[in-house]
N, C-alpha and C positions, 0 to 999 in steps of 0.2 A: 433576848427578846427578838421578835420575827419582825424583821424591815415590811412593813406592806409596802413599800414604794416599789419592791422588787420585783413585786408579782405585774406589775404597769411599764415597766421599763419598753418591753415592748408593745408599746398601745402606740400608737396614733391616729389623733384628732384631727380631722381637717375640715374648713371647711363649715359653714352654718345653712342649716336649711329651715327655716323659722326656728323653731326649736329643738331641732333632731340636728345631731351631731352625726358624720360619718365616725364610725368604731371600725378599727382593725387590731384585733387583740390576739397573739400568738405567743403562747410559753409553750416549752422552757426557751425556743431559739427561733428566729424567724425563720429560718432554716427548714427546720421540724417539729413544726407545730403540731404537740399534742394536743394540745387544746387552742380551738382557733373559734372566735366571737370575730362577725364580721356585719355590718349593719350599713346602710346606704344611707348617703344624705342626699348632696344634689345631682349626684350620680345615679342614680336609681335604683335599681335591685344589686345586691355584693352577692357573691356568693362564696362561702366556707367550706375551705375542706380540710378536713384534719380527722382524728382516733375520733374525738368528742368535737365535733361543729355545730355552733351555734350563729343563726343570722337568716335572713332575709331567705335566702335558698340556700339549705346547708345539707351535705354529701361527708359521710362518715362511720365509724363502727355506730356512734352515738351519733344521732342529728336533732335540732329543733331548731325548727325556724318555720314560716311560712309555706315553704316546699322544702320539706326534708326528703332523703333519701339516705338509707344505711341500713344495717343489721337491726338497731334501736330508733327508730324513729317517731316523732311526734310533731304535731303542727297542724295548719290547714290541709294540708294536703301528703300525709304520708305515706311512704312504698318504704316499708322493709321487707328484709327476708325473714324477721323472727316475730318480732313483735310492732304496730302501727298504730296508732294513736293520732286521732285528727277528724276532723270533719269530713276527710274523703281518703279512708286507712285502707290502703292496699298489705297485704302482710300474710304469715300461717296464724298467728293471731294478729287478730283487726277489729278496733272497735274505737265507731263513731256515727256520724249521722251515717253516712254510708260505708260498709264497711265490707270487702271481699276480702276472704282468708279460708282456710280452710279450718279453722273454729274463728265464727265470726261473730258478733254483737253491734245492733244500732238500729237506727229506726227503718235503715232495708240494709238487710244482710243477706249477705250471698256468701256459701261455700260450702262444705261438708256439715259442717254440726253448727248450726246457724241460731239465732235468738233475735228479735226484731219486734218492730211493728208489721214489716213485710219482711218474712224470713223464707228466703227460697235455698234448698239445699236437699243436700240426701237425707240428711235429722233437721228437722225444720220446729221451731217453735216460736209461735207468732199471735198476732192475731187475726193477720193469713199468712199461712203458711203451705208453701209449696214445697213437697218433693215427694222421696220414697216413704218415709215414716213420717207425718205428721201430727201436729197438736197444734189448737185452735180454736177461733172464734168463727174462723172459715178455713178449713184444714183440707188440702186438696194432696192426693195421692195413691200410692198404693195401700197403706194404710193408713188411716184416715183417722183421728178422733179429733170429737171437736162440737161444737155449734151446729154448723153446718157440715155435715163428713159426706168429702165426694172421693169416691174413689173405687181401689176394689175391694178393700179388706177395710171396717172401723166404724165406728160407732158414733153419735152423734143424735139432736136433738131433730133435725132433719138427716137422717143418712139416707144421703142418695149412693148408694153402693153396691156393687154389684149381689152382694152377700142381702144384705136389706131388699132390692129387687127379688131376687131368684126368691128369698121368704114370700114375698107379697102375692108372688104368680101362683104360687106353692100353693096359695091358702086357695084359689078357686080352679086347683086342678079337678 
């Protein structure tokens, strides 16, 4: 049968801060924590680093915590290099309130192939959206469809477009 005490051996509690405990949790060794849970009491922010970090400000392949940073990140505020998850996702995928990547999602997204409520990018899909291909409720670009389609090229229930103009002058040549 699996000892659970084992997996805690190295924990340490210190410390009370109303009801939050400082955690510092590192397996397999304090040494080389593969996985390392680090949490602040009356110290203030901890920060984790380990393969898999988890804590207050955590830096890792995997991170989650309030400001993470790694490969796999998630949190308030995440920056990876693959994937970001959080309120403010920096990453090549990012998706959150605000979320810049180069395939992004959130209510303003920014990067190459974007999706939002404001989606600015080169593929923009929003309900404005800004770049070179657009789709929208207000679709601004070079081609443009949408509501509203401003641009040069695209369609729209107002198209103000260069393609739409050049018809309009067309008709009282």
């Amino acid at each position: 049968m699996f000892d659970w005490r084992r997996l805690t051996r190295f924990t340490r509690y210190t410390g009370n801060w109303g009801d939050r405990q400082e955690i510092d949790y590192q397996w397999p060794a304090t040494g080389f924590p593969v996985v390392r849970i680090r949490s602040g009491g009356a110290g203030g922010r901890k920060v984790a680093v380990g393969l898999i970090a988890i804590g207050d400000v955590a830096v890792g392949l995997v991170s989650i915590g309030a400001v993470s940073v790694g490969v796999l990140s998630l949190g308030a505020v995440a920056i990876s290099w693959v994937l970001g998850l959080g309120a403010v996702a920096i990453g090549n995928l990012a998706g959150g309130a605000v979320a810049i990547g180069e395939v992004a999602a959130g209510a303003v997204a920014i990067g190459q192939y974007v999706a939002g409520a404001v989606a600015i990018g080169e593929h923009a899909l929003g309900a404005v959206a800004i770049g070179e291909h657009t789709l929208g409720a207000v679709a601004i670009g070079e081609s443009a469809y949408g509501g509203v389609a401003i641009g040069e090229h695209g369609f729209g229930l107002i198209p103000l477009t260069k393609d739409a103009i050049d018809w309009l002058t067309g008709l009282f040549d």
